[in-house]
C-alpha positions in Angstrom: 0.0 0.0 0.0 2.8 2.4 1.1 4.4 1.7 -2.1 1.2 2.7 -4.0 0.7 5.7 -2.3 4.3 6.7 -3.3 4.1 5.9 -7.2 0.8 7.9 -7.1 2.8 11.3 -5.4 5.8 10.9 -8.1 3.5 11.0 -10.8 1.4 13.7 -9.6 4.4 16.1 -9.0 5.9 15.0 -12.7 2.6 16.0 -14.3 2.8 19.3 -12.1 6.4 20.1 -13.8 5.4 19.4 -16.9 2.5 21.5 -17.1 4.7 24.5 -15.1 7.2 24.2 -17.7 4.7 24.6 -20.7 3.1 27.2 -19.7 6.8 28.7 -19.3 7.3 27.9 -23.2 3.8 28.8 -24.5 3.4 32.4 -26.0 1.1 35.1 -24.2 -0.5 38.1 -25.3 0.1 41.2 -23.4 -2.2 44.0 -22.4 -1.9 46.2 -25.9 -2.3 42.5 -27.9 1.6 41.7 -28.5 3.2 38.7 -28.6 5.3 37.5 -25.8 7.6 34.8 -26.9 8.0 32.3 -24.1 10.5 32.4 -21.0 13.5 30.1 -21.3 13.8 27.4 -19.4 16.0 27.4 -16.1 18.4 25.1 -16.4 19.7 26.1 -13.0 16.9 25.5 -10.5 14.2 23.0 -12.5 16.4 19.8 -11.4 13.1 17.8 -11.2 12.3 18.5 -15.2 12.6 15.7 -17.5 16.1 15.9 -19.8 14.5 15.6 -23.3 16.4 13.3 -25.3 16.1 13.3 -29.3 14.2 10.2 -30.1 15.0 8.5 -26.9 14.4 4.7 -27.0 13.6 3.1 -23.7 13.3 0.0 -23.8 11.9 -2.1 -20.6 10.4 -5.8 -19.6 6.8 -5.9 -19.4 5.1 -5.3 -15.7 3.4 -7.9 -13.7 0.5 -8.4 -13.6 0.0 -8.3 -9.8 2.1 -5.5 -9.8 2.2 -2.5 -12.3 5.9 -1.3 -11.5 9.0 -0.7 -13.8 11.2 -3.6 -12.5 12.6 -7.1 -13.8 10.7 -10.2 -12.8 11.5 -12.0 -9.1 12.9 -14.8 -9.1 13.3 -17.7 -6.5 16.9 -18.2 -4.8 18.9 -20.2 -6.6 17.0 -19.6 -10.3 19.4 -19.0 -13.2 18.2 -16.4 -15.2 17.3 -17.4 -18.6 19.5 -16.6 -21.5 16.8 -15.6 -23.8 15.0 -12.7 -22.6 12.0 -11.6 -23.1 10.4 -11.3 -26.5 8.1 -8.1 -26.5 9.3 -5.3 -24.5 7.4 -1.7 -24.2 8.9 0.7 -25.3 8.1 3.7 -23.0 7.3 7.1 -25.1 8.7 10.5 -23.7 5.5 12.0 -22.2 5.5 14.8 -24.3 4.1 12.3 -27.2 2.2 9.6 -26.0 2.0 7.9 -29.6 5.8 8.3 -30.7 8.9 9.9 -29.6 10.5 12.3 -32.3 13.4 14.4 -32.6 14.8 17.3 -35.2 18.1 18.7 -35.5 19.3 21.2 -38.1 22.2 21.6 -39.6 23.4 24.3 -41.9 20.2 26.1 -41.4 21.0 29.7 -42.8 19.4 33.0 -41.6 17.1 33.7 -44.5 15.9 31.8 -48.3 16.9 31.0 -50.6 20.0 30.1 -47.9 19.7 25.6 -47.9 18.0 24.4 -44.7 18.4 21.2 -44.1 16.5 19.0 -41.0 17.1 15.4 -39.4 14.8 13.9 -37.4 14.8 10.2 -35.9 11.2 8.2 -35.5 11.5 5.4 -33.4 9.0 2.9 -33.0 6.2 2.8 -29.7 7.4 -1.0 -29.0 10.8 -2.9 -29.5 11.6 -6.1 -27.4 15.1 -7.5 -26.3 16.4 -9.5 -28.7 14.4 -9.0 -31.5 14.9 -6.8 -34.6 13.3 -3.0 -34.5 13.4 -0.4 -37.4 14.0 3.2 -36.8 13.8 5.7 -39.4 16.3 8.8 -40.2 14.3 11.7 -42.1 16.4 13.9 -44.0 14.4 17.3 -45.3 15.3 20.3 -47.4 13.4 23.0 -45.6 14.7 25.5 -47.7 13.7 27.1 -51.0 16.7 26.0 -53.1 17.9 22.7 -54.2 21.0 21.1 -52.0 23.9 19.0 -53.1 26.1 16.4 -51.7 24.1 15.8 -48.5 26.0 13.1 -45.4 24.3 11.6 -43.0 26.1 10.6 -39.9 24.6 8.1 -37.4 26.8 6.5 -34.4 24.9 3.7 -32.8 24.9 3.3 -29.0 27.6 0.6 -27.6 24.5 -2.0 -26.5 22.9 -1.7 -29.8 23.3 -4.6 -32.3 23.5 -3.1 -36.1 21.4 -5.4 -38.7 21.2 -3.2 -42.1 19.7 -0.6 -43.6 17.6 0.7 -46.2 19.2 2.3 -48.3 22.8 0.5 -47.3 25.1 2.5 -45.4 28.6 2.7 -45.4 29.9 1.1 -42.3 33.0 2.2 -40.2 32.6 0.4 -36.6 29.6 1.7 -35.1 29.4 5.0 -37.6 26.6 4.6 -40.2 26.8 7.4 -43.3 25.1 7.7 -46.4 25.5 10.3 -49.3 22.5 11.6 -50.8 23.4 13.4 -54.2 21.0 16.1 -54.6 18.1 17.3 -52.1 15.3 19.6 -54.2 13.4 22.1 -52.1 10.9 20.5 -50.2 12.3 17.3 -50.5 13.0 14.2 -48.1 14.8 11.3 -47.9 13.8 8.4 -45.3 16.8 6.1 -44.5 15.6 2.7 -42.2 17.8 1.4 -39.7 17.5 -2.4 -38.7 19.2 -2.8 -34.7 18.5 -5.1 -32.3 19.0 -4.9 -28.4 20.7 -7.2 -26.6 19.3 -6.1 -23.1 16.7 -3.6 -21.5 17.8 -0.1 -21.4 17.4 3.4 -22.5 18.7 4.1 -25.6 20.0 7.7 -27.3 19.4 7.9 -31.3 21.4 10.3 -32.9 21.6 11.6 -36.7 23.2 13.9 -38.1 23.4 16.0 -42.0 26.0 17.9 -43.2 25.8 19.8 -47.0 28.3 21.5 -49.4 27.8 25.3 -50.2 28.8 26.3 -53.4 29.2 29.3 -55.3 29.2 29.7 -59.1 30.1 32.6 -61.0 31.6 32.8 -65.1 35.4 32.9 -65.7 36.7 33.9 -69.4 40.4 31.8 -69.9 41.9 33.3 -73.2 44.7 31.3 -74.8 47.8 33.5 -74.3 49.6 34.4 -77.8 53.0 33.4 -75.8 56.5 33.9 -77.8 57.6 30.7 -79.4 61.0 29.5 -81.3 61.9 26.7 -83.2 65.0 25.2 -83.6 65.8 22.2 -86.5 69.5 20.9 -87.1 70.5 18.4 -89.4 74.0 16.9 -90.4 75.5 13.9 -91.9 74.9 10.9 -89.7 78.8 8.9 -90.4 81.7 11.1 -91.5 85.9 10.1 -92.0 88.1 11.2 -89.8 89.8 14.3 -91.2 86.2 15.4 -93.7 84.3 18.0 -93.3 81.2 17.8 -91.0 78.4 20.4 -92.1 75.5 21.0 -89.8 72.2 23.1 -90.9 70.3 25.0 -89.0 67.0 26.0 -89.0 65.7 28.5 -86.8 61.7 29.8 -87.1 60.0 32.2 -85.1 56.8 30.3 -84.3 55.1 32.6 -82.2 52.4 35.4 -82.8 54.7 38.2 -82.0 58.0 39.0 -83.5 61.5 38.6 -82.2 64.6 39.9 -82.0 68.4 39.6 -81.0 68.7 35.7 -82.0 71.7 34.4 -80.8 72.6 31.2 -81.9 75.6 29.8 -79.4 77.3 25.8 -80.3 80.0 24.3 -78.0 81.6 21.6 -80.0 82.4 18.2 -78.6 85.6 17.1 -78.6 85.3 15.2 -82.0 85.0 18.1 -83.6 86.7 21.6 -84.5 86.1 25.3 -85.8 88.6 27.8 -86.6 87.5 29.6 -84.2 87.4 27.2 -81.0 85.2 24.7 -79.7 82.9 27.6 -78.4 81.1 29.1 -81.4 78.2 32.3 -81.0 76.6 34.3 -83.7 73.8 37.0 -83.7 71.5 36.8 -86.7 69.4 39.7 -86.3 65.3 39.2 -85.5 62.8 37.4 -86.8 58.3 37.8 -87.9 56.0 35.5 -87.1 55.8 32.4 -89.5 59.8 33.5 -90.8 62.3 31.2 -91.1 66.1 31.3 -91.3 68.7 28.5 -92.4 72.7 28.7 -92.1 75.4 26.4 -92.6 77.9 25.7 -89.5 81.5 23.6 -91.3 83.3 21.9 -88.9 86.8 19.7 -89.5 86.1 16.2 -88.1 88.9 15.6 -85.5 88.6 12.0 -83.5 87.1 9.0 -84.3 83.9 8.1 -82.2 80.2 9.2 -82.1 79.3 12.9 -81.2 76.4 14.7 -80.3 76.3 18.2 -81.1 73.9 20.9 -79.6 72.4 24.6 -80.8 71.5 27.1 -78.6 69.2 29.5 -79.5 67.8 32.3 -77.5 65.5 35.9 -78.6 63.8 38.3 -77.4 60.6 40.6 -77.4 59.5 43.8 -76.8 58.6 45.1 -73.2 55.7 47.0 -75.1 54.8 43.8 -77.4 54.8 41.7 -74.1 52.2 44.1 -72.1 50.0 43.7 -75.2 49.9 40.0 -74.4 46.6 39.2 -72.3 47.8 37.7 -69.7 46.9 37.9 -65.5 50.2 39.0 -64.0 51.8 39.7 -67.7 54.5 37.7 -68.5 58.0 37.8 -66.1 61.0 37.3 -68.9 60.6 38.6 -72.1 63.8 36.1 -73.4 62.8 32.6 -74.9 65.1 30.0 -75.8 65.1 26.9 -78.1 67.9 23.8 -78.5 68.4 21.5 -81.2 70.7 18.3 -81.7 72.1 16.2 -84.5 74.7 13.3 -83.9 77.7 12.3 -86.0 79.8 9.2 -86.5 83.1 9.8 -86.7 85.0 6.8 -88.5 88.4 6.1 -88.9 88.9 3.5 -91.3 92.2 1.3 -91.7 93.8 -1.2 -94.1 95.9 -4.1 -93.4 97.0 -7.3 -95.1 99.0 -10.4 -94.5 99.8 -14.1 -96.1 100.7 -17.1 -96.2 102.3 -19.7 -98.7 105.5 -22.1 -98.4 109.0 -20.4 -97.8 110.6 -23.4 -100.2 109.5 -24.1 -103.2 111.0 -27.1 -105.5 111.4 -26.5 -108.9 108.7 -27.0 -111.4 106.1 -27.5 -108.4 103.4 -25.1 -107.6 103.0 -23.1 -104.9 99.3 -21.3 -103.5 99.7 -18.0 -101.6 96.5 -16.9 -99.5 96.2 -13.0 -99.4 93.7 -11.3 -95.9 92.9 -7.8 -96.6 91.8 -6.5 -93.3 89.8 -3.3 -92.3 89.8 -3.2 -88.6 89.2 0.2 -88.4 85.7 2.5 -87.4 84.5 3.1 -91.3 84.1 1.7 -94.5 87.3 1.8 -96.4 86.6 2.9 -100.1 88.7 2.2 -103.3 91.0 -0.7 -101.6 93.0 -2.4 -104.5 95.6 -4.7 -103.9 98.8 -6.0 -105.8 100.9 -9.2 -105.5 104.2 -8.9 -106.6 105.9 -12.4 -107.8 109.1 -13.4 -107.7 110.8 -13.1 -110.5 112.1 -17.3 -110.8 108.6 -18.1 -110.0 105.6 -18.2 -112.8 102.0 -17.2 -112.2 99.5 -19.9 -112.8 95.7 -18.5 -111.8 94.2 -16.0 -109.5 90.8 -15.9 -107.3 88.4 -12.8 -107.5 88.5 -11.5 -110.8 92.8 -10.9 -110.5 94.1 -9.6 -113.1 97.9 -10.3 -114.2 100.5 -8.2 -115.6 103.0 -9.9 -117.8 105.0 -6.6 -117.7 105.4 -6.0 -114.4 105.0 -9.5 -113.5 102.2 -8.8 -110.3 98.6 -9.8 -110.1 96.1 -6.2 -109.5 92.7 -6.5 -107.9 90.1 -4.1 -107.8 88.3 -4.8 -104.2 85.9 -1.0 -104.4 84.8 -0.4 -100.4 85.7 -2.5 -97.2 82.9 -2.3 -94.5 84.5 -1.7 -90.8 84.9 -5.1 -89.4 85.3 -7.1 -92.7 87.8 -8.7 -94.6 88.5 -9.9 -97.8 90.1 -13.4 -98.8 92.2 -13.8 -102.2 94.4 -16.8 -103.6 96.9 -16.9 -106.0 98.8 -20.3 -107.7 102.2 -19.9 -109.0 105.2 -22.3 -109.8 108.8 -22.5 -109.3 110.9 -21.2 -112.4 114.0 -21.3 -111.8 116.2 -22.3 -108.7 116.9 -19.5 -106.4 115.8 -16.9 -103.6 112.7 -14.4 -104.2 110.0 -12.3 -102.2 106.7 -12.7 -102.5 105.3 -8.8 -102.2 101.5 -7.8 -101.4 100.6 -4.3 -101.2 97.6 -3.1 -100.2 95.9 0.9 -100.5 92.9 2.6 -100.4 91.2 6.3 -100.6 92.6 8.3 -97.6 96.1 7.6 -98.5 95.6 4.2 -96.4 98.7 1.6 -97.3 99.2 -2.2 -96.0 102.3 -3.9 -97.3 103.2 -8.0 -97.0 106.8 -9.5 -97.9 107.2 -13.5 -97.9 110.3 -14.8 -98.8 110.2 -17.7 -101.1 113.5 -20.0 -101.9 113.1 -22.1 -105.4 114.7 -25.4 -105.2 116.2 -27.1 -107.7 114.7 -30.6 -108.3 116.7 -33.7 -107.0 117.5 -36.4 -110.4 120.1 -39.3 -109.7 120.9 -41.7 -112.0 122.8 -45.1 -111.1 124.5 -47.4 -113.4 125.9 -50.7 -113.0 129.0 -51.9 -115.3 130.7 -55.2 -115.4 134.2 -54.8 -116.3 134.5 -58.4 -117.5 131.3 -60.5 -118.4 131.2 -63.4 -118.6 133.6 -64.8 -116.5 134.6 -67.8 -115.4 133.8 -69.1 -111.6 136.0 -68.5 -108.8 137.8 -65.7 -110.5 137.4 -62.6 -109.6 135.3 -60.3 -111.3 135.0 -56.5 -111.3 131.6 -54.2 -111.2 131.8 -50.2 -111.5 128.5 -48.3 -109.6 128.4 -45.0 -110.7 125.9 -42.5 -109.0 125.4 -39.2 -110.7 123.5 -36.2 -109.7 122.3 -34.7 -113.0 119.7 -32.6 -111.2 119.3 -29.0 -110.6 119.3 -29.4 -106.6 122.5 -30.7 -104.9 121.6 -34.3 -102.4 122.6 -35.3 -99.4 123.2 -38.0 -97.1 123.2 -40.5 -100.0 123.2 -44.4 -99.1 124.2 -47.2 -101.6 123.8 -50.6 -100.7 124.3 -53.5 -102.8 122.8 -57.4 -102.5 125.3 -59.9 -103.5 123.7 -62.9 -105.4 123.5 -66.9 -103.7 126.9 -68.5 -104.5 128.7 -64.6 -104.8 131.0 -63.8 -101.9 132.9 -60.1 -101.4 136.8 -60.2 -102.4 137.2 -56.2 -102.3 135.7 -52.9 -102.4 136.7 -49.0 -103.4 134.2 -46.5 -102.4 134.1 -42.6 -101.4 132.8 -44.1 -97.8 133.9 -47.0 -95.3 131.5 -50.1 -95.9 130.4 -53.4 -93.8 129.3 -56.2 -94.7 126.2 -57.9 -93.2 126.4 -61.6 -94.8 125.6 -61.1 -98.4 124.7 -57.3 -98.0 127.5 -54.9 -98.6 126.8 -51.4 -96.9 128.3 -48.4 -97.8 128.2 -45.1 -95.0 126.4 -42.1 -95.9 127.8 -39.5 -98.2 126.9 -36.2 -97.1 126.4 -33.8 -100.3 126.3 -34.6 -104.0 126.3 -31.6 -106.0 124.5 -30.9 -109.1 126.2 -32.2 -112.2 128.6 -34.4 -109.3 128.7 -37.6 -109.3 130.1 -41.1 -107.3 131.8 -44.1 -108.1 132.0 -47.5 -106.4 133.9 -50.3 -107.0 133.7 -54.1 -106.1 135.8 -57.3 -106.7 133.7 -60.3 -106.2 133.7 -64.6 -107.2 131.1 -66.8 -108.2 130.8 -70.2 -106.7 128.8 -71.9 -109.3 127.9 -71.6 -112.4 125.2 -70.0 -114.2 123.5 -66.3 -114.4 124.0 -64.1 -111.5 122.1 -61.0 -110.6 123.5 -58.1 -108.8 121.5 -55.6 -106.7 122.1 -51.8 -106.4 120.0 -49.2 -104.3 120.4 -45.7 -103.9 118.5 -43.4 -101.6 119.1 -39.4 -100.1 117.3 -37.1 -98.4 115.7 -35.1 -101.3 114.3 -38.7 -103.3 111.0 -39.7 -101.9 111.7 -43.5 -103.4 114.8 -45.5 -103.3 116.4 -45.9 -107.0 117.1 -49.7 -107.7 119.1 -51.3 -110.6 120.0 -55.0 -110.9 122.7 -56.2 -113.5 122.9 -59.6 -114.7 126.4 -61.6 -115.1 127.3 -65.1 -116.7 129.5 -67.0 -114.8 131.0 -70.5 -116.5 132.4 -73.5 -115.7 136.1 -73.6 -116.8 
């Protein structure tokens, strides 16, 4: 009863307040029929007023039914509470609004129209229950009398709240909710739904809140300034020799709308190249018109081999008063313009060498093949190459490769070779044969344009070709058996080249035996081989003569064996001579 009685007094002094505190609000007329606006309220001494909260949510288990007050269910001792709470709750409306709790803030809200006024409110529902989904709505309104662009709304969800989704979806940054609405006409709203669900009973504080862009807009003119322009072209050869002349041209046009003067025109030469008058070159040509073009020749000497960039520098001026003319904000800060232009050269330095090869002996009357390499290992094409082989003079030419042409007179093979690419070579053959015997130089000589000259020298020795001849003569034939009989061996050298180291051996017949000998050299005698040392040289037109004694054992037709060999034959030279012996 006593706790009745007190629940009757608190709601009778909260209805008091309230209706004190509206009447404080509420407008009155004075005594001469103005308006007076309505006292604020004291936020100093009214501690018992209610705190309004924007769209507070308040959310609560249902009462008893044996007792009406705002409090959880009892329980027993000892009862776990259930996990799932529960399912309908009241939510309690702020007395103000018995049907629904509603809240406006404005943001941006200018002083008068056509200024953008933009309002938020938040419209919760009259019932939510723990644990089950409720919707609450955002209302975003243009309150003003112009159109609105670029509109955020900002909502941050209270910490017990459980976020579901929304209608239209929101971009999500932990417990901040925002969405961008594009354009907002006068008069217009947007309604955005919010899906939460609480996870326990409580009071609950929804907040939104809308932010807009202000623009202005006005009409800017941009003219395309009529600035100064130059143009700079340069050209040259792209590969040059070392030592030629290296012409650049230059081309230098006043592009601009306005015209110029005091062109300078300043060139520092790399190192590859020169001037007569220095590496750093400058020339003042005067001014130019619009849409006029000038073209002059710079001659340079090429110096060093290699590849060189070389660079133009151009700079003008204008006119102060032809400058101010030029619409531009601020005008324009240096009335000098400039311009560069660049053309690379190859500098090549071409060379010219040759070499051979071909035997340094050479026998008589056998041929000989000489291989000619005409080299250019230089940096550019070598042009005109022709090259000359110079025979020796006991030798005589046979053929020649590429097109050679040869000169009985002066006794040389000419070839016309034309250019030689950097890096290439050329390969060319000649046959010739030994004359006559004797010592010569084989001479190739080798120039081209640019007064380029290569020279080879191979000495060449003709040799005479060795010819021995061997004879075999039987001083007395027949003859009768065991009495001696006499053979003369005779070795002549009737070549053109002298021998050496000459053997002669000589096989003595079955039933022959050895009485004697008489030889230029010592001799053995290796059972029925009779071996004569080695004789060292045989000159030409020189010859040799051996003598033997020998005797016959039986009778009959004997044959004798001679063999001759040196160190210029390739085969042994054999003779056999055929003697009678009789019975007396």
């Amino acid at each position: 009863m006593q706790s009745s009685k007190g629940r009757f007094l608190w709601v009778l002094m909260l209805a008091m307040s309230l209706t004190a505190t509206t009447l404080a609000q509420s407008p009155r007329a004075s005594s001469d029929g103005r308006i007076i606006p309505p006292l604020p309220p004291d936020r100093t001494t009214s501690r018992s007023a209610p705190r309004e909260i924007p769209a507070a949510l308040r959310i609560e288990p249902p009462p008893a039914d044996d007792a009406p007050q705002l409090r959880p269910p009892s329980r027993t001792p000892g009862e776990k509470r259930a996990e799932v709470l529960p399912d309908k709750l009241r939510a309690t409306p702020l007395p103000q609004r018995p049907a629904e709790t509603r809240s406006s803030e404005k943001h941006n809200e200018l002083a008068a129209n056509p200024t953008p006024s933009v309002t938020v409110e938040v419209i919760t529902p009259t019932n939510a229950a723990v644990g089950q989904p409720a919707t609450f709505e955002i209302v975003v309104r243009n309150a003003g009398s112009r159109s609105v662009d670029r509109v955020t709304v900002i909502h941050d969800l209270p910490e017990n709240l459980q976020f579901i989704g929304t209608s239209p979806e929101a971009q999500e940054n932990d417990k901040r909710l925002s969405w961008k609405i594009a354009k907002l006409e006068a008069g217009e709203e947007k309604r955005i739904k919010v899906k939460v669900k609480a996870n326990d009973d409580g009071e609950f504080d929804l907040r939104a809140s809308a932010s807009i862009t202000v623009s202005g807009a006005s009409t800017a003119r941009f003219i395309k300034p009529k600035l100064p322009k130059l143009a700079v072209k340069m050209t040259g050869p792209d590969t040059v020799l070392m030592g030629e002349e290296v012409a650049f041209e230059i081309q230098i046009t006043n592009t601009g709308p306005v015209r110029v003067k005091r062109i300078v025109l300043r060139d520092k030469l790399p190192s590859g190249l020169t001037h007569p008058q220095g590496r750093e070159i400058e020339a003042e040509i005067g001014g130019l018109k619009p849409g006029e073009s000038r073209t002059l020749t710079l001659r340079t000497i090429a110096a060093k081999s290699g590849t060189f960039a070389n660079e133009i520098h151009a700079t003008a001026q204008i006119d102060e008063k032809q400058a101010d003319e030029i619409d531009l904000a601020g005008g324009i800060a240096n009335t000098s313009i400039e311009a560069t232009a660049t053309a690379t050269v190859h500098v090549g330095e071409p060379a010219l060498s040759v070499k051979q090869a071909g035997p340094k002996q050479c026998q008589q009357r056998a041929e000989a093949i000489f291989s000619i390499e005409v080299n250019n290992s230089g940096s550019a094409r070598t042009k005109n190459v022709r090259v000359v082989d110079q025979l020796p003079r006991n030798m005589e030419f046979i053929a020649a490769s590429d097109d050679g042409r040869y000169d009985a007179t002066s006794h040389a093979i000419v070839w016309s070779l034309g250019a030689l690419d950097f890096g290439t070579q050329r390969m060319l053959t000649v046959k010739a044969r030994g004359r006559s015997v004797g010592e010569g130089v084989n001479r190739i000589h080798a120039e081209a344009e640019g007064d380029l000259n290569a020279q080879s020298d191979l000495p060449v020795r003709v040799e005479g070709a060795p010819s021995l001849s061997l004879e075999i003569l039987p001083l007395n034939d027949p003859a009768p058996i065991r009495k001696d009989v006499e053979y003369e061996i005779r070795v002549f050298n009737e070549g053109s080249q002298p021998c050496t180291n000459l053997h002669v051996g000589i096989t003595l017949p079955d039933g022959m035996f050895l009485r004697d000998a008489q030889a230029p050299s010592p001799y053995k005698l290796d059972e029925n081989q009779v071996v004569f040392a080695p004789y060292s040289k045989l000159g030409t037109r020189a010859d040799l003569v051996y003598r033997i004694k020998v005797q016959c054992k039986t009778p009959g037709d004997a044959k004798l064996r001679v063999q001759l060999t040196c160190d210029q034959l390739q085969r042994p030279v054999i003779r056999e001579e055929k003697s009678r012996f009789l019975q007396p």
